[in-house]
FIMARMAR-359658 format. One record per residue: residue number from 1; y, z, x negated of N, C-alpha, C in turn; residue in one letter. Coordinates in pm, 1 decimal. Layout:
N
- NUM  Y  Z  X  Y  Z  X  Y  Z  X  A .
...
//
This chain:
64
- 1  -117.4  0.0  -85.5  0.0  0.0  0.0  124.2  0.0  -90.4  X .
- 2  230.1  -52.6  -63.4  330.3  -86.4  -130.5  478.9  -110.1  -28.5  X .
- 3  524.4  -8.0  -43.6  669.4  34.1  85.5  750.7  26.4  12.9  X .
- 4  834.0  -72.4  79.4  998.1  -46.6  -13.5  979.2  -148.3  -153.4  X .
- 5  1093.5  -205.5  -165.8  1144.1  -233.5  -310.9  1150.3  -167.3  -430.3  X .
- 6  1087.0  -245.2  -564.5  1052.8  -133.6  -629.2  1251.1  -172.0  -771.2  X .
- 7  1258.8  -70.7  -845.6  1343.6  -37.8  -899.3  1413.6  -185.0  -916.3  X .
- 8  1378.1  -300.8  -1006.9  1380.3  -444.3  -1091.4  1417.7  -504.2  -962.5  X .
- 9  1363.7  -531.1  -846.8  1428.9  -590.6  -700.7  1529.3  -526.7  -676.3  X .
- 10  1563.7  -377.5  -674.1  1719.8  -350.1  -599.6  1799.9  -347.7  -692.7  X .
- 11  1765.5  -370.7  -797.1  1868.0  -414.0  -972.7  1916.5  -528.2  -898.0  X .
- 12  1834.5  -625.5  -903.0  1911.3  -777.7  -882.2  1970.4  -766.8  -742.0  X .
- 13  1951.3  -739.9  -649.7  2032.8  -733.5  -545.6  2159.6  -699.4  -547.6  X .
- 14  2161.4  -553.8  -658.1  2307.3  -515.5  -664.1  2375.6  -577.6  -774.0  X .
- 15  2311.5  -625.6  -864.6  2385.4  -756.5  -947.5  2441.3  -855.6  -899.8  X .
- 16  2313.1  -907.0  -809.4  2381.6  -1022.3  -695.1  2507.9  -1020.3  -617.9  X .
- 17  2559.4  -924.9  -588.4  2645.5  -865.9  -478.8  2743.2  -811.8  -605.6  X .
- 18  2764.3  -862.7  -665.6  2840.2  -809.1  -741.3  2930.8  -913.1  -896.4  X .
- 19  2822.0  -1003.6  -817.1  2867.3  -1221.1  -868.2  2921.6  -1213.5  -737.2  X .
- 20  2929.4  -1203.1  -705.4  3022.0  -1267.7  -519.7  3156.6  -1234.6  -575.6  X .
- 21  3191.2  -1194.4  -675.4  3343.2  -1109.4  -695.6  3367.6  -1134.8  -843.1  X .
- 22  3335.7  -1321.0  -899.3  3322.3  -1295.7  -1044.2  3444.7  -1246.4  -1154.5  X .
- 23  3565.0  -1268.6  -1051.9  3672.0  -1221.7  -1128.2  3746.4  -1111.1  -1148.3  X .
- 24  3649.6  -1044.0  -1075.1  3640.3  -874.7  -1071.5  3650.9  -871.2  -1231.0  X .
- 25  3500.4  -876.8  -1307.8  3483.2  -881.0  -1441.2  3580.3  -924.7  -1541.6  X .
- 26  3661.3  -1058.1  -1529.0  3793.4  -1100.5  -1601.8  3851.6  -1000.2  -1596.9  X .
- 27  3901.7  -933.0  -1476.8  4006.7  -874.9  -1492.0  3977.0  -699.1  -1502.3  X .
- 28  3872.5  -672.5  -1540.3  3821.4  -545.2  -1543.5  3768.4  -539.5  -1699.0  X .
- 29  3798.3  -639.4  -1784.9  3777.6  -634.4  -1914.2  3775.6  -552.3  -2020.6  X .
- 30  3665.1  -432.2  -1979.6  3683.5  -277.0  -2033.0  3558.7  -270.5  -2105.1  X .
- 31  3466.4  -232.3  -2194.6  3342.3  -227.0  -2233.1  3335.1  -95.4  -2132.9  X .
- 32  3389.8  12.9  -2122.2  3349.7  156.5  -2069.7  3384.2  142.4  -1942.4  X .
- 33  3445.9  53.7  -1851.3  3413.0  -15.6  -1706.5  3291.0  -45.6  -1733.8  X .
- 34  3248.6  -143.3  -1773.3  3139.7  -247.7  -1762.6  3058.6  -153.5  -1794.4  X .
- 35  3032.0  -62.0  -1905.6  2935.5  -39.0  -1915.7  2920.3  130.8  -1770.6  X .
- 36  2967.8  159.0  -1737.7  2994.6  245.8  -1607.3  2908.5  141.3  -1481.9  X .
- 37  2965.5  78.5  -1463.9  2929.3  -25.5  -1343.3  2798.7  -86.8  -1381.0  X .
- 38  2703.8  -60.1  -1500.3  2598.4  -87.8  -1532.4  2491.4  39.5  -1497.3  X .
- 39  2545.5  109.0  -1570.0  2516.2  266.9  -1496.5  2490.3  291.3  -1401.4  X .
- 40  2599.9  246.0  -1308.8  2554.9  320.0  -1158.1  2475.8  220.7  -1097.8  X .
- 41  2452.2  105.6  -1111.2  2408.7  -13.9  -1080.0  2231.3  48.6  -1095.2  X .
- 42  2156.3  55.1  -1269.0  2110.2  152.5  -1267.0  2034.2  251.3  -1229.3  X .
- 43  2135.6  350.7  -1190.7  2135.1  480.7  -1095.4  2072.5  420.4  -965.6  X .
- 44  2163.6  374.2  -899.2  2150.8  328.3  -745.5  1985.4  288.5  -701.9  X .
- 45  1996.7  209.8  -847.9  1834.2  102.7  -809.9  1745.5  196.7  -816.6  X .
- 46  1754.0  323.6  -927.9  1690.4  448.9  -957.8  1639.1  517.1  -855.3  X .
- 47  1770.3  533.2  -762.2  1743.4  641.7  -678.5  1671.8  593.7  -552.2  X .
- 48  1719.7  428.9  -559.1  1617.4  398.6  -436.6  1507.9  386.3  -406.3  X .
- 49  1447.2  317.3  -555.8  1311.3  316.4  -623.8  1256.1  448.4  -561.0  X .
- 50  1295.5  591.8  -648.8  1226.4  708.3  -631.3  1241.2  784.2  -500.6  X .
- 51  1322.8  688.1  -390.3  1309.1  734.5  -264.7  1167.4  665.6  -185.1  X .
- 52  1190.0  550.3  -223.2  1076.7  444.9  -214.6  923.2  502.2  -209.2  X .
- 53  916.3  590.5  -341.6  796.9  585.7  -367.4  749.1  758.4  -272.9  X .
- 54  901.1  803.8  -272.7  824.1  922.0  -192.8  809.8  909.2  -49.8  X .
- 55  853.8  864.4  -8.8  817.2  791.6  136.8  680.7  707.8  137.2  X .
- 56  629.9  633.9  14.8  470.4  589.0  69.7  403.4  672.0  39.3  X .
- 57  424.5  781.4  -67.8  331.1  889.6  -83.0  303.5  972.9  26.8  X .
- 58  432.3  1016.8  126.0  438.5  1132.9  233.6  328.3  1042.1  312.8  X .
- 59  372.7  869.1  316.8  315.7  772.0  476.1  145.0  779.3  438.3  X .
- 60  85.6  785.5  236.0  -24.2  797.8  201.5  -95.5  928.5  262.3  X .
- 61  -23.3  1039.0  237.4  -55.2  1178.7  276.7  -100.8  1248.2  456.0  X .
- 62  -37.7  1124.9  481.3  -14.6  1127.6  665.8  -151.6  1086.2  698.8  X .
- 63  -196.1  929.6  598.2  -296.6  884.5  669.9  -402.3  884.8  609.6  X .
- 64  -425.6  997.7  518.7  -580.7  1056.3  492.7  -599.7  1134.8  623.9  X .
//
């Protein structure tokens, strides 16, 4: 069983969504922006991942 998107899929999503705005980056021309907005980018995919996985474990636990 396999629920939810795993970490590497909600990376590119929020990369994706984040080319929609490429001149954000021109004009945000900071290494410690960029590298921040990599971070939470990251984070985000992190936290969804490890929400991910505890939700098929609880849905595994349900249906023993």
């Amino acid at each position: 069983m396999n629920l939810g998107l795993r970490k590497e899929q909600i990376k590119l999503i929020l990369l994706d969504k984040l080319e929609e705005e490429p001149d954000l980056k021109y004009y945000m021309d900071n290494d410690y922006v960029m590298r921040l907005i990599e971070l939470l980018v990251e984070g985000v995919a992190k936290a969804i991942d490890e929400n991910n996985k505890t939700i098929e474990n609880k849905f595994r636990r349900l249906l023993k």
